[in-house]
N, C-alpha and C positions, 0 to 999 in steps of 0.2 A: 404442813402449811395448807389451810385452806385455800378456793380458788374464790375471789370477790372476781366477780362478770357486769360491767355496768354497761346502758343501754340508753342511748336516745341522749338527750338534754343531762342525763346524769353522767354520761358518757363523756360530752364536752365538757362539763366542771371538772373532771377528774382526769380530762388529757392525756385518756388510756380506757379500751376496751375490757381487761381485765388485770388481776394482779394478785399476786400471792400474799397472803398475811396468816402469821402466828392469832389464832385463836383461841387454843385451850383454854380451857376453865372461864372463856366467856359466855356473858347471853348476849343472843339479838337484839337487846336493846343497849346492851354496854357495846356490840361490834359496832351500831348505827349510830350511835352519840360518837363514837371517832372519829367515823367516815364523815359523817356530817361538818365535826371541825376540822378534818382535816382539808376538805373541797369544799369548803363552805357550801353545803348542799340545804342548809336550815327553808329555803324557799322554797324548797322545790318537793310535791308533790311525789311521793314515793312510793311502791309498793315492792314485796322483798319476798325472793322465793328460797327457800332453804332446800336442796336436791329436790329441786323441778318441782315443791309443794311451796304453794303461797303459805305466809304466816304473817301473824302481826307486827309491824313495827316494833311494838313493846313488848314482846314476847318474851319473858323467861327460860325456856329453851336456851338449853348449855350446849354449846358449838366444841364441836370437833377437828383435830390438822386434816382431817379426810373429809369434810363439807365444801357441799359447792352451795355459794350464795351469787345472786344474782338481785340487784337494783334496779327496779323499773320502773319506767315514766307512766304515767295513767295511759291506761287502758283506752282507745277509740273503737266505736262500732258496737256491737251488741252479743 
């Protein structure tokens, strides 16, 4: 099972700081089309780090039960 980690404003939609979920044979963009209707997170500004590496939302990259992802609100500061 991978580990999803959500943070900030993403955090409050989903009314939980982390959570386990079955991802084999997924991409990054089939895990975030879930999440998104599962917490109706479609408004919300997101950036997505795959172990501790930023990727793109629509990333093609095939997920693993041993990935840690993490959901993040925009970036403030420089």
């Amino acid at each position: 099972m991978a580990v999803i980690k959500y943070y900030g404003a993403i955090a409050e939609a989903a009314q939980c700081n982390e959570e386990q979920m079955a991802v084999a044979d997924l991409k990054i963009s089939d895990c975030m089309a879930l999440l998104k209707e599962k917490y109706k997170l479609h408004a919300l500004e997101i950036s997505i780090a795959l172990n501790q590496n930023l990727v793109e939302i629509d990333s093609t990259i095939k997920l693993s039960d041993s990935d840690e992802i993490a959901l993040l609100p925009p970036f403030a500061g420089g």
